[in-house]
Every structure is written in C-alpha cells, then in structure tokens.
SESELO-178171 format. One record per residue (C-alpha): residue number from 1; residue in three letters; x, z, y. Coordinates in nm, 3 decimals. Example, Ala and Ser with C-alpha at 12.3 -4.5 7.8 and 13.67 -1.06 7.14 Angstrom:
<rs>
{n 1; res ALA; east 1.230; up 0.780; north -0.450} $
{n 2; res SER; east 1.367; up 0.714; north -0.106} $
</rs>
This chain:
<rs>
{n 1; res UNK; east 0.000; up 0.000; north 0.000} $
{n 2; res UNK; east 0.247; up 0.092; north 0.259} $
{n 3; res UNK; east 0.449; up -0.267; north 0.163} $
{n 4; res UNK; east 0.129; up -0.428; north 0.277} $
{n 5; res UNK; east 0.070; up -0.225; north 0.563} $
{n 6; res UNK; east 0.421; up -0.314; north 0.664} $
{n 7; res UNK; east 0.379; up -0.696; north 0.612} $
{n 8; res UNK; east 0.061; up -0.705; north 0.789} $
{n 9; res UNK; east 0.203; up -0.572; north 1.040} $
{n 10; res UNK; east 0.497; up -0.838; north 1.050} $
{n 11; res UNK; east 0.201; up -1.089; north 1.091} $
{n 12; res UNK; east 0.027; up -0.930; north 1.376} $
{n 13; res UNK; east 0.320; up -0.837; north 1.597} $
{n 14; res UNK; east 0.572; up -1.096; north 1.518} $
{n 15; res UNK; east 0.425; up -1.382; north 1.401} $
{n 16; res UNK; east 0.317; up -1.545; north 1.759} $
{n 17; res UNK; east 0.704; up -1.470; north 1.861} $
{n 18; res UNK; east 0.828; up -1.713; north 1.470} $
{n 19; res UNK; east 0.593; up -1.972; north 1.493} $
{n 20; res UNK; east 0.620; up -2.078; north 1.861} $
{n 21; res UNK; east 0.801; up -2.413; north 1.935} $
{n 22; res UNK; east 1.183; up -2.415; north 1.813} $
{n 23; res UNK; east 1.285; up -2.479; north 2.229} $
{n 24; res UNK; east 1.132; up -2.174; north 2.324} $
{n 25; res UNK; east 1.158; up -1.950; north 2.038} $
{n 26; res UNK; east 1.484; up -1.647; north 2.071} $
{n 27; res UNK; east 1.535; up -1.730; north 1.736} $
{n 28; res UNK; east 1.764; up -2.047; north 1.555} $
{n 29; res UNK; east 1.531; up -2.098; north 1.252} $
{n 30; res UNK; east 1.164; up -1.943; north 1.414} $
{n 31; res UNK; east 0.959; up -2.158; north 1.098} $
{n 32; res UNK; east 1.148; up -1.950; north 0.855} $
{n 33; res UNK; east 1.257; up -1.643; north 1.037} $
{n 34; res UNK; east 0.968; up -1.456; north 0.957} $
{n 35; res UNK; east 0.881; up -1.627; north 0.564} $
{n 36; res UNK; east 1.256; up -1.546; north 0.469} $
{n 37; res UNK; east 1.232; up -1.181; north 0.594} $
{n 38; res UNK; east 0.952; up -1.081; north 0.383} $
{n 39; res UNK; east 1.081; up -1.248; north 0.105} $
{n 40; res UNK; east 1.387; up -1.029; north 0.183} $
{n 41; res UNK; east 1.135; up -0.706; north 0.189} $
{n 42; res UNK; east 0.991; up -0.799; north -0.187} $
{n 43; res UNK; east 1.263; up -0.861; north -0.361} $
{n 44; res UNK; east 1.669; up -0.831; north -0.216} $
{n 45; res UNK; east 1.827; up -0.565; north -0.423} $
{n 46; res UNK; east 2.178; up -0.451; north -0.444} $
{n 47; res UNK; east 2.403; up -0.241; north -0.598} $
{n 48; res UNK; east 2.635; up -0.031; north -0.479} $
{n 49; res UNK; east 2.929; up 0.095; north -0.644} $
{n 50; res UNK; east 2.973; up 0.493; north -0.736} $
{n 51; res UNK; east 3.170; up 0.578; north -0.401} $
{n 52; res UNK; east 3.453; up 0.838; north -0.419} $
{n 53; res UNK; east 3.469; up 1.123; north -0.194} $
{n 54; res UNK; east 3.557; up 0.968; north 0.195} $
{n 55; res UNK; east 3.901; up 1.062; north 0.303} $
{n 56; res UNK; east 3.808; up 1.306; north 0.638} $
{n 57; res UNK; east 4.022; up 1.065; north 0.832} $
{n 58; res UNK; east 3.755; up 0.801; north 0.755} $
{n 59; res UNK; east 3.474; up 1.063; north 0.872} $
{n 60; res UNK; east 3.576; up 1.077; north 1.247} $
{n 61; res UNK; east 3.350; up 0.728; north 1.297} $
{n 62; res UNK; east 3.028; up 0.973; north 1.153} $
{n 63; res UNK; east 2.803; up 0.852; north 1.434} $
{n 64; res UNK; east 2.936; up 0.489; north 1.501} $
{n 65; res UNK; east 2.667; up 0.237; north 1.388} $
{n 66; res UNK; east 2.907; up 0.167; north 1.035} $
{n 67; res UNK; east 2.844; up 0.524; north 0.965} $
{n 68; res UNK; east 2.501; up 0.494; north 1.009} $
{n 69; res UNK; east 2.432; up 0.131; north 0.788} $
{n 70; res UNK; east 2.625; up 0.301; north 0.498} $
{n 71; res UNK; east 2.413; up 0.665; north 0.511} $
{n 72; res UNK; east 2.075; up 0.389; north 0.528} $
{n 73; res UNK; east 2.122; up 0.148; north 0.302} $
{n 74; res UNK; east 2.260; up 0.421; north 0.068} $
{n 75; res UNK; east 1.921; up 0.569; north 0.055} $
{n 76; res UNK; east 1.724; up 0.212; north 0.103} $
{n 77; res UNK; east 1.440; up 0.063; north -0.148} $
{n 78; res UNK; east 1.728; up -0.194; north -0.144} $
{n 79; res UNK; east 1.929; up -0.033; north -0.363} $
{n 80; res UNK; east 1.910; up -0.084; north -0.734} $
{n 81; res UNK; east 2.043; up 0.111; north -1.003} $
{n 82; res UNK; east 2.098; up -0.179; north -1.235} $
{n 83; res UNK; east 2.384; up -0.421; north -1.129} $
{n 84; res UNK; east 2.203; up -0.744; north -1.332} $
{n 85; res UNK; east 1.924; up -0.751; north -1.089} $
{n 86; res UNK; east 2.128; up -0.748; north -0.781} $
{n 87; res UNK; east 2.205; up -1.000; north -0.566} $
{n 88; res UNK; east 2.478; up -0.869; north -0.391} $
{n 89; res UNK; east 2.735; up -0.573; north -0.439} $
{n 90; res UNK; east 2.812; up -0.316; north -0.157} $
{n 91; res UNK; east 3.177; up -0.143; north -0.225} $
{n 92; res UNK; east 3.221; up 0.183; north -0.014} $
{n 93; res UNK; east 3.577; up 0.264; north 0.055} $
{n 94; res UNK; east 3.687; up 0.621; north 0.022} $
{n 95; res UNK; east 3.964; up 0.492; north 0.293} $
{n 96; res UNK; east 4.062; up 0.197; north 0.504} $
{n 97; res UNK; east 4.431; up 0.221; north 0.438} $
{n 98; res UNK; east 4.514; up -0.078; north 0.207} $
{n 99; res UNK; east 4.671; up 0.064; north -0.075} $
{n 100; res UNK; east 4.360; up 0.316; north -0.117} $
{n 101; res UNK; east 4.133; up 0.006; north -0.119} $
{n 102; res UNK; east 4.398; up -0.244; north -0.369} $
{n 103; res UNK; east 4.344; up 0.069; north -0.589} $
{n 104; res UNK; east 3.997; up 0.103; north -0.560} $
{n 105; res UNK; east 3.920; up -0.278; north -0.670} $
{n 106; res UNK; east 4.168; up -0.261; north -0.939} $
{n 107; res UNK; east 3.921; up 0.008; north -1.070} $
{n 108; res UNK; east 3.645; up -0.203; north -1.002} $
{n 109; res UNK; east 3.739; up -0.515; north -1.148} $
{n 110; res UNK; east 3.913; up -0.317; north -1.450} $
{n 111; res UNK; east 3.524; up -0.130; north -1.507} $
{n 112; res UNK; east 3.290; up -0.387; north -1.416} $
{n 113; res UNK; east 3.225; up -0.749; north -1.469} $
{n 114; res UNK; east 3.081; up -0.860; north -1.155} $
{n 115; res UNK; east 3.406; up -0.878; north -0.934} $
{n 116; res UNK; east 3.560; up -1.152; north -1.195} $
{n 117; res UNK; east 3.279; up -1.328; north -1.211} $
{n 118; res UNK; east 3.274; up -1.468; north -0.884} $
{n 119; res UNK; east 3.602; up -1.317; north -0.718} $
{n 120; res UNK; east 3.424; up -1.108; north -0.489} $
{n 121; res UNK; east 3.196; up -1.372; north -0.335} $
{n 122; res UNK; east 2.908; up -1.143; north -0.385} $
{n 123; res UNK; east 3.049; up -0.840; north -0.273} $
{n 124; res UNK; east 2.998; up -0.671; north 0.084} $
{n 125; res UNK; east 3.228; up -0.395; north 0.271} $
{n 126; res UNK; east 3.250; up -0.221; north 0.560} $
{n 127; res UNK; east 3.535; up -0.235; north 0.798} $
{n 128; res UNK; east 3.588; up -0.013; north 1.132} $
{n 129; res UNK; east 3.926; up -0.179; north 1.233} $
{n 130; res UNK; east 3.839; up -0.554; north 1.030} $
{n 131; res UNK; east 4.093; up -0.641; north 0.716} $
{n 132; res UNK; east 4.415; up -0.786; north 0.812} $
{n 133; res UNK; east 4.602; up -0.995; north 0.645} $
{n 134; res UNK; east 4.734; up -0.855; north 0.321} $
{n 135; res UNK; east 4.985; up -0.965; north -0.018} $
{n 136; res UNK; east 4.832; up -0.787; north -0.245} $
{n 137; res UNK; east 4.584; up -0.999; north -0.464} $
{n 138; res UNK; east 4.296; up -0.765; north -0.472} $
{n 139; res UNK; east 4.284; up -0.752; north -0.083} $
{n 140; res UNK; east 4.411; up -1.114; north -0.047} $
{n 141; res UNK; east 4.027; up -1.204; north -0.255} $
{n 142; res UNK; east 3.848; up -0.971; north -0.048} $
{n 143; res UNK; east 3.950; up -1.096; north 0.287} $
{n 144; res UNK; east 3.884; up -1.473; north 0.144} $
{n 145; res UNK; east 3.580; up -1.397; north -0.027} $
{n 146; res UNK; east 3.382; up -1.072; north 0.034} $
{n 147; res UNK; east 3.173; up -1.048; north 0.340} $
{n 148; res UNK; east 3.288; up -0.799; north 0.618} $
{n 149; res UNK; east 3.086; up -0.607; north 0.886} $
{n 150; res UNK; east 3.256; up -0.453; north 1.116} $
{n 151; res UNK; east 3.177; up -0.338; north 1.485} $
{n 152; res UNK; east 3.151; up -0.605; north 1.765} $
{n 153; res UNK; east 3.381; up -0.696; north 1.888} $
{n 154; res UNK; east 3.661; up -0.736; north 1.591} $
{n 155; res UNK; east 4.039; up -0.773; north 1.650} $
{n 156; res UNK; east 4.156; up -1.116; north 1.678} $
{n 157; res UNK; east 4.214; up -1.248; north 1.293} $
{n 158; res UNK; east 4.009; up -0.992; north 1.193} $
{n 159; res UNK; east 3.695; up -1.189; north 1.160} $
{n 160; res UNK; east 3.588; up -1.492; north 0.917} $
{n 161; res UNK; east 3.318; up -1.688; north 1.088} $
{n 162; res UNK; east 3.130; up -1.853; north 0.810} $
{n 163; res UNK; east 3.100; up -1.555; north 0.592} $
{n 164; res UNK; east 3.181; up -1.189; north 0.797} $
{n 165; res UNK; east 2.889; up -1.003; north 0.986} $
{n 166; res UNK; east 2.934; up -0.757; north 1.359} $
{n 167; res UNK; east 2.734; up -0.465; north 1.393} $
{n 168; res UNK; east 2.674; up -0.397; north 1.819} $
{n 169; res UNK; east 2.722; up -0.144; north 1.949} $
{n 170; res UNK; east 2.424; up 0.175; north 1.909} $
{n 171; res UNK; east 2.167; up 0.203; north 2.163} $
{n 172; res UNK; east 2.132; up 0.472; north 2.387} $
{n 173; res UNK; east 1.782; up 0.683; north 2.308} $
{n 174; res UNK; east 1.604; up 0.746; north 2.641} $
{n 175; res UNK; east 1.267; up 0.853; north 2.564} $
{n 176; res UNK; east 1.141; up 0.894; north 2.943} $
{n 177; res UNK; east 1.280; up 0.564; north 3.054} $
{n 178; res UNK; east 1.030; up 0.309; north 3.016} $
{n 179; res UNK; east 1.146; up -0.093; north 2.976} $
{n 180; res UNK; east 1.104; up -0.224; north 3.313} $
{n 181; res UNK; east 0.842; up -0.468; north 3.427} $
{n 182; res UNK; east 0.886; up -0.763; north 3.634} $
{n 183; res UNK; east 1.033; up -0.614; north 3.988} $
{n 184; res UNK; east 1.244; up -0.637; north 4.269} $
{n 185; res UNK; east 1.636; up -0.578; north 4.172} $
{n 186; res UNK; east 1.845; up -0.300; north 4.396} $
{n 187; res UNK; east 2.145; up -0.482; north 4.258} $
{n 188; res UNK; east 2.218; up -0.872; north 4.203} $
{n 189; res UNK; east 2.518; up -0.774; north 3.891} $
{n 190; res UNK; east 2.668; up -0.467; north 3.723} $
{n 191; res UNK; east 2.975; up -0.377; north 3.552} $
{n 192; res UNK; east 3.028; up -0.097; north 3.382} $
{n 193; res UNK; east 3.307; up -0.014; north 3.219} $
{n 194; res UNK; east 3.707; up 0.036; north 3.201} $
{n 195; res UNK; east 3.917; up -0.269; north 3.378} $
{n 196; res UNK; east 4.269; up -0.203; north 3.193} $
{n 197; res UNK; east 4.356; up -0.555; north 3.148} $
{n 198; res UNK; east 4.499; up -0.708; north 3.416} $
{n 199; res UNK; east 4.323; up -1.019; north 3.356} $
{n 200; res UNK; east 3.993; up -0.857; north 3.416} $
{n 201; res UNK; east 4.095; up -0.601; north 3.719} $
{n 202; res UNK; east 4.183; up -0.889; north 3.928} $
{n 203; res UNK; east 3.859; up -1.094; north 3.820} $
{n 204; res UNK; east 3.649; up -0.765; north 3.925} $
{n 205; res UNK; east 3.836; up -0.715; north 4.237} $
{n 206; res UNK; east 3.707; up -1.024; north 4.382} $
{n 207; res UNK; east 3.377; up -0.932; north 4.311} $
{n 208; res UNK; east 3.387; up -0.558; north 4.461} $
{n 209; res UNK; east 3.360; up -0.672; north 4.787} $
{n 210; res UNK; east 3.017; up -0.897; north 4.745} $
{n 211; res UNK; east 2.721; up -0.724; north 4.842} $
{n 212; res UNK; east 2.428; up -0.665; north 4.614} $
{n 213; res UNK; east 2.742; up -0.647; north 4.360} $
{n 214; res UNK; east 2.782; up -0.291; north 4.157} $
{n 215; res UNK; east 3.123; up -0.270; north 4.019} $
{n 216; res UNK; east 3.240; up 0.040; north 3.851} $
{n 217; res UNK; east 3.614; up 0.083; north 3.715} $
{n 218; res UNK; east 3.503; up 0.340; north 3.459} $
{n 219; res UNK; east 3.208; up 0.427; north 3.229} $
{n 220; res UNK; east 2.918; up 0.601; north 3.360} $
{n 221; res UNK; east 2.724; up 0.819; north 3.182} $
{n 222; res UNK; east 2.498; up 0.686; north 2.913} $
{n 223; res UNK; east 2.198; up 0.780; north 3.184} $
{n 224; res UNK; east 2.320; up 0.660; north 3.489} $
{n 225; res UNK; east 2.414; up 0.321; north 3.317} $
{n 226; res UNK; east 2.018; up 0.248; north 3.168} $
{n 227; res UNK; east 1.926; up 0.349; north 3.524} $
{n 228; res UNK; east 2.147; up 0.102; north 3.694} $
{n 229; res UNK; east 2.076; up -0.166; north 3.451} $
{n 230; res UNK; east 1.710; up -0.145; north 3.469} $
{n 231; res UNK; east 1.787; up -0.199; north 3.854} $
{n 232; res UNK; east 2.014; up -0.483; north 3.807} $
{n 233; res UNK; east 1.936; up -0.876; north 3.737} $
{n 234; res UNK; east 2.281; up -0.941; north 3.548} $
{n 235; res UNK; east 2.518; up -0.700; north 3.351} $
{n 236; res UNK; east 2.861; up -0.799; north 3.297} $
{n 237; res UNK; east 3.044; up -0.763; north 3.027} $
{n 238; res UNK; east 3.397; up -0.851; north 2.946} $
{n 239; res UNK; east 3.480; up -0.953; north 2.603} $
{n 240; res UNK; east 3.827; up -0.904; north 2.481} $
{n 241; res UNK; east 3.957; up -0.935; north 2.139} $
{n 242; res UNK; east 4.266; up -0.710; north 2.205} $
{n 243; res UNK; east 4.069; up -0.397; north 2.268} $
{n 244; res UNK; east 3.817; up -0.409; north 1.916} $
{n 245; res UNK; east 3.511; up -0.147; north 1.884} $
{n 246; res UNK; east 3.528; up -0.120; north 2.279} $
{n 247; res UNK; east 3.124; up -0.012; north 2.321} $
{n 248; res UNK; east 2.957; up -0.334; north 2.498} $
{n 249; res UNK; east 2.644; up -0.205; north 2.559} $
{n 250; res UNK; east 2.445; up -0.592; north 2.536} $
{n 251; res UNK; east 2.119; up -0.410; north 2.370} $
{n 252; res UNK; east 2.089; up -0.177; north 2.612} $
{n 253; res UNK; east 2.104; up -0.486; north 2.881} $
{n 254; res UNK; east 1.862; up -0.667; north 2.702} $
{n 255; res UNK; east 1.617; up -0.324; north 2.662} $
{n 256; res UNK; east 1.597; up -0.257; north 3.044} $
{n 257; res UNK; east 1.587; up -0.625; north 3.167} $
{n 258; res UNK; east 1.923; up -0.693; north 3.264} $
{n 259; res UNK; east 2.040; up -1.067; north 3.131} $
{n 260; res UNK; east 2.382; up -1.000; north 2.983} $
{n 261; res UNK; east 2.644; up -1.167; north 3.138} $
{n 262; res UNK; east 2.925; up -1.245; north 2.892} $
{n 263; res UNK; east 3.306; up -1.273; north 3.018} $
{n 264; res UNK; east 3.551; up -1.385; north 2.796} $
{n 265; res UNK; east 3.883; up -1.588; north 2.773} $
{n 266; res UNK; east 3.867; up -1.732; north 2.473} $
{n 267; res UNK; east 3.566; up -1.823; north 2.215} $
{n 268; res UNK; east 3.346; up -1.553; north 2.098} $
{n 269; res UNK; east 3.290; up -1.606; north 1.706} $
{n 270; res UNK; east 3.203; up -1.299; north 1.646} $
{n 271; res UNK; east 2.837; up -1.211; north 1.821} $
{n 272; res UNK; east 2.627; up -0.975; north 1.630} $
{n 273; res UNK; east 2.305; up -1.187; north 1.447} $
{n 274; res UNK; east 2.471; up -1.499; north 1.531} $
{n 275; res UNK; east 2.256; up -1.682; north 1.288} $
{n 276; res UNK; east 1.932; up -1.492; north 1.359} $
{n 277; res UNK; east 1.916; up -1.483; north 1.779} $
{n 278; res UNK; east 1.976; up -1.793; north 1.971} $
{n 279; res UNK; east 2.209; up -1.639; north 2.241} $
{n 280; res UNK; east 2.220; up -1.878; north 2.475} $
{n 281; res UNK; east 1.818; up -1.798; north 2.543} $
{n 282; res UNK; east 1.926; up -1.402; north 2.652} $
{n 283; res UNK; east 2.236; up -1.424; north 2.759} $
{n 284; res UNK; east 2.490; up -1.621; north 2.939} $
{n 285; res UNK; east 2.888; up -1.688; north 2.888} $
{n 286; res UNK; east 3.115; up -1.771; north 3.117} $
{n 287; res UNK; east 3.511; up -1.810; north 3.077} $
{n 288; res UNK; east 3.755; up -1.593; north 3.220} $
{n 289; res UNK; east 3.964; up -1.900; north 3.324} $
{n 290; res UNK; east 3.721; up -2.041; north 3.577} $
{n 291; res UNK; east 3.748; up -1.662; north 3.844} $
{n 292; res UNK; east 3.495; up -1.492; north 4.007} $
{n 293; res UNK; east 3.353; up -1.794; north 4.142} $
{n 294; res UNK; east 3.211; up -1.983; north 3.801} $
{n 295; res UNK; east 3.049; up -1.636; north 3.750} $
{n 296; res UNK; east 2.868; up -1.621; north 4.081} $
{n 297; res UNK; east 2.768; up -2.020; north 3.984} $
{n 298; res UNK; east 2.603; up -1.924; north 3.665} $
{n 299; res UNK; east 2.444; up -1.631; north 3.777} $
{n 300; res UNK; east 2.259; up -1.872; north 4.093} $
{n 301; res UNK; east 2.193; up -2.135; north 3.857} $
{n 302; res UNK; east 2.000; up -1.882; north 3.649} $
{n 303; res UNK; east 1.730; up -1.852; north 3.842} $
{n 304; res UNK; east 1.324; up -1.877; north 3.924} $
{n 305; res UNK; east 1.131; up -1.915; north 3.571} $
{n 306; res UNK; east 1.454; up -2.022; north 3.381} $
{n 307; res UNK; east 1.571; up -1.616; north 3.473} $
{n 308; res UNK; east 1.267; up -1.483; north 3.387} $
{n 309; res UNK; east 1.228; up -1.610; north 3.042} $
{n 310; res UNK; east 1.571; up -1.518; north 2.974} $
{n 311; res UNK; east 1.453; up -1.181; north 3.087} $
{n 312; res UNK; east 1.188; up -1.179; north 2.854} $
{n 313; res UNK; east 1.337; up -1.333; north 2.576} $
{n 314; res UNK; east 1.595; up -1.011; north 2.578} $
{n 315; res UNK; east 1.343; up -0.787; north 2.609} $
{n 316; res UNK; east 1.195; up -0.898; north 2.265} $
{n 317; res UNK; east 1.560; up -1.001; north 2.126} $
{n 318; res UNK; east 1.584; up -0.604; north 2.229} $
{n 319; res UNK; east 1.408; up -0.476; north 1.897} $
{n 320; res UNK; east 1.690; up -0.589; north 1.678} $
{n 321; res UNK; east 1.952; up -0.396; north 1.851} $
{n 322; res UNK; east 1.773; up -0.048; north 1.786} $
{n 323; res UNK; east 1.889; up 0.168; north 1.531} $
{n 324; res UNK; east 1.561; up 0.370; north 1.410} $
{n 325; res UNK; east 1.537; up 0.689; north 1.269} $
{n 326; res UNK; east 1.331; up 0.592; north 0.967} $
{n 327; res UNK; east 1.204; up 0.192; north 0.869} $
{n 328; res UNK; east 1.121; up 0.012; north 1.093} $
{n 329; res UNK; east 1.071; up -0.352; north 1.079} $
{n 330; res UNK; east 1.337; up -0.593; north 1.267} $
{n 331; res UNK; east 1.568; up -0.283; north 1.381} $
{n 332; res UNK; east 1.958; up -0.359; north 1.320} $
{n 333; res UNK; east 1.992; up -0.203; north 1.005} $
{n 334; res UNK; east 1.705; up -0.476; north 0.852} $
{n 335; res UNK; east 1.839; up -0.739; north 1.123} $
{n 336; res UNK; east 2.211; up -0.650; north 0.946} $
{n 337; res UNK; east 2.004; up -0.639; north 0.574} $
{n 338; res UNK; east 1.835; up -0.988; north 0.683} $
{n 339; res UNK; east 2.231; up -1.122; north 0.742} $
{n 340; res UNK; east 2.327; up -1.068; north 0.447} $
{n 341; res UNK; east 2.072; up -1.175; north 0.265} $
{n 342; res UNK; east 2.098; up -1.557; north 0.394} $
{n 343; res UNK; east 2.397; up -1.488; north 0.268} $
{n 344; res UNK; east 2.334; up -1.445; north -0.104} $
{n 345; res UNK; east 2.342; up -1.765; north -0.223} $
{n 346; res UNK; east 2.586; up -1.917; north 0.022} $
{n 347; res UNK; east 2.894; up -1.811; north -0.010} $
{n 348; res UNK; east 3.209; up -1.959; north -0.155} $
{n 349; res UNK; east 3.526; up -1.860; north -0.296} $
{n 350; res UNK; east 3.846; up -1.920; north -0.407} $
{n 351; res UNK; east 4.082; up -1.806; north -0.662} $
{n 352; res UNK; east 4.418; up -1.619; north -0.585} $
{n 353; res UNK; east 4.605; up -1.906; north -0.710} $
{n 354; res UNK; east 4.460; up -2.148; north -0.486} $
{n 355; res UNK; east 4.463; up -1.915; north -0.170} $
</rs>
C-alpha cells in the first residue's frame, strides 16, 4: 500500500514537470525520467558487501553527504540479502588508504564470485578524496571499472566521466525561511566564499567595486548566506579542481531563487546528476579566461522571461539537492540511487592485461 501511495504520488506531483516538451523540460530525458524511476522503485536491488569496522580516521566525514548515502542506502528497501538478484554491488571501505582497500578486494574477489565475473563493472564505492592512480591490480580494475561517487567537486584525475557519479554538497535546513516568490532583488550577484587562488581574487576584485554587487572574501554563516541569496538574482560560484570537497552551495542557490552562476577555468565534467538535470536550464557557466567582464555579459543577457524560467526551473531542479530525513521521492539520495541505476546495464570494462 504505501508503494502505491508513493507512486501515485509521483504521478500527481511530478508528472506535469516529465511529460512537458523536451525544450522546456529541467530534465535531459523528461519521456522517461519519470517511467525509469519507478521502475527503479519496484525492482533495483543491490548488495552490499559485509563491511569491516571503519578506521576512526575515516569517521571524521560523519556528517558530509558520503556519510550520509552509506548510513541510507545501508538501511534502504534497496538492499538485498541475496547477491544473485542484485544488480549492482556496493563495497564499503573500512579505509581510503590504498593498501587497506587492495586488501579488502583481494578478500572479495578471493570469497565471492561476482568481482571476476565482470572485473568490477558492477560494483559501486565511495570515495571522499576520488581514487588516484594506482599499480596495484585490484585498484588499477576499480578505478577502470567500478563506479565512484565522490563529493563535487573531485580533484583533477580523480573523476571518470562516462562511468563515476558527484554527490553536492548538503543543504542547509532552514525551517522558517520560506522559498522566495517572484520579487524585487536587493542585490544584482553574490559571492560567498574564500578567494585563495589568485586567479579568482583578482577576478572578484574587479567586481567589488560594482554596485548592486555583494562580494564577500570569506564564508558567512549558513543563515546569513540563504538570506542573502534569497535577496540576490545570481550567486557565484567558482569552480576549481585544485581545492576538491570545497562546499559549493548550488542547491541552496537554486532553493531560494538565486540562478547559479558557475566560474571555472577549465571544463566541468564532474556536475552532480549530470545525466538527470539539464544544467544549462538553471544555471549558467562562464570561463575564468574571459574576466569580470564576460560575467557581467552573461548575467545581462540572462534576462526578462529567459531569467525567470531559469529561476523557476531551479526552484523545482531544487528537490533533488535535499537530503531528507526519511524517503522521500526525488531527494539526492534517490536522485544518487536513480544514477546508478541507468547505470546497471551500461557499463564496460576491461581486463588488467589490457589496461
């Protein structure tokens, strides 16, 4: 009963939103979207592998979102206790160090079938800091062949585009804060955050000094931040591959009506649900290489009606960026789940020999 109270309500709420026309739609595949996901809710299991005890060094990350999609899908009608109906395998490192993991596939692959039979393909792990690049064979296969999530954004060569997932970065919880309606903006951008690299300090400083431009050289408070954005029309965020897990708060833009403003200097291949949302509906990217002045373009091109469907299209894009307390339908943990199941029958690998 409460499957089919769950699916109807799929139909009701999100329907309208999966079957509108493909140009309009925030998502790539909105005929399928919504048939594939409850298709994922019937009948995706997976098995997960009897975890050792964590090494405490691993437990430090206890509230990061990777903490969180382990502790969920650990306790998830997902799981299945019987490896032959699975479709995919989830392996839980006691430790990120590589010689703890080597060991812990070698026991894997020594006990159980499944790792030989396909090399890993259909295997899943997470990954704080991403897997480098490693001799040993066991991590060499996993790297090649098992699908990674790890926190957006992932250090450069860290990240396999056609098979690895990103998990953003949590939401902040503000019950009294309501998600703005259409209104006048106090500011016309906002950064928040540290400006380090030199790169980005001297693209911020020429910004400072525009008015109706908020530019902060530090974090605010989680508070003062939701406030600001849902006063803002643009939030900008700068992308940078040297500083990984850096907390780019793009849900929380989306949530209060702020269209995320993406800076980077070099290609982004690693957005969260970059085969569920079509990101260039809620957000826009702009190089590093083109100054102050190609952001201030992009930001007055986006404008009128073409702004404020990008403002509404992130406001329902929103949904998949919270992290519920208990199931709820299109959150990240079933927008991660959803990932990986497009995934099940997709992936291809290689053996050590040939790598």
């Amino acid at each position: 009963m409460a499957v089919q109270l769950l699916h109807l309500l799929l139909l009701v709420v999100f329907l309208p939103l999966c079957l509108a026309e493909t140009s309009s739609s925030l998502y790539l595949s909105p005929s399928t979207f919504l048939p594939d996901y409850q298709k994922m809710l019937k009948s995706f299991k997976i098995f997960a592998y009897p975890t050792p005890p964590k090494d405490p060094a691993a437990l430090v990350e206890a509230s990061s979102a990777a903490a969180l999609f382990d502790a969920s899908l650990l306790r998830s009608p997902f799981l299945t206790s019987d490896p032959h109906r699975a479709h995919l395998f989830y392996l839980s490192f006691p430790s990120e160090e590589p010689r703890s993991v080597a060991r812990f596939l070698r026991a894997i692959r020594s006990k159980y079938p499944f790792w030989n039979r396909t090399l890993g393909a259909d295997h899943f792990f997470l990954a704080i800091d991403g897997l480098g690049i490693e001799s040993d064979r066991n991590l060499v296969e996993l790297k090649k062949n098992s699908i990674q999530i790890s926190p957006f954004p992932t250090a450069q060569g860290r990240f396999v585009p056609h098979k690895d997932l990103t998990l953003p970065s949590l939401m902040f919880q503000l019950a009294n804060l309501p998600i703005p309606s259409a209104k006048p903006s106090k500011f016309f951008a906002f950064y928040d955050g540290a400006t380090r690299s030199p790169a980005i300090s001297q693209f911020l400083d020429e910004l400072r000094g525009i008015p109706d431009f908020l530019i902060s050289s530090w974090p605010s408070d989680p508070v003062s931040r939701l406030r600001t954005m849902s006063v803002s029309r643009f939030c900008l965020f700068y992308y940078d591959r040297d500083r990984p897990r850096r907390n780019l708060a793009i849900g929380d833009a989306l949530a209060m009506g702020c269209v995320p403003v993406v800076i980077s200097g070099s290609p982004i291949l690693d957005l969260p649900f970059s085969d569920v949302l079509r990101w260039t509906d809620i957000a826009l990217f702009v190089g590093l290489h083109g100054g102050a002045g190609e952001v201030r373009r992009a930001m007055n091109r986006t404008c009128g009606e073409t702004y404020e469907r990008m403002r509404a299209a992130g406001g329902k894009a929103s949904i998949h960026f919270n992290w519920s307390t208990g199931p709820r339908p299109f959150d990240l943990f079933h927008t991660v789940i959803y990932q990986l199941w497009l995934r099940r029958h997709t992936i291809r690998y290689g053996r050590y020999n040939e790598l």
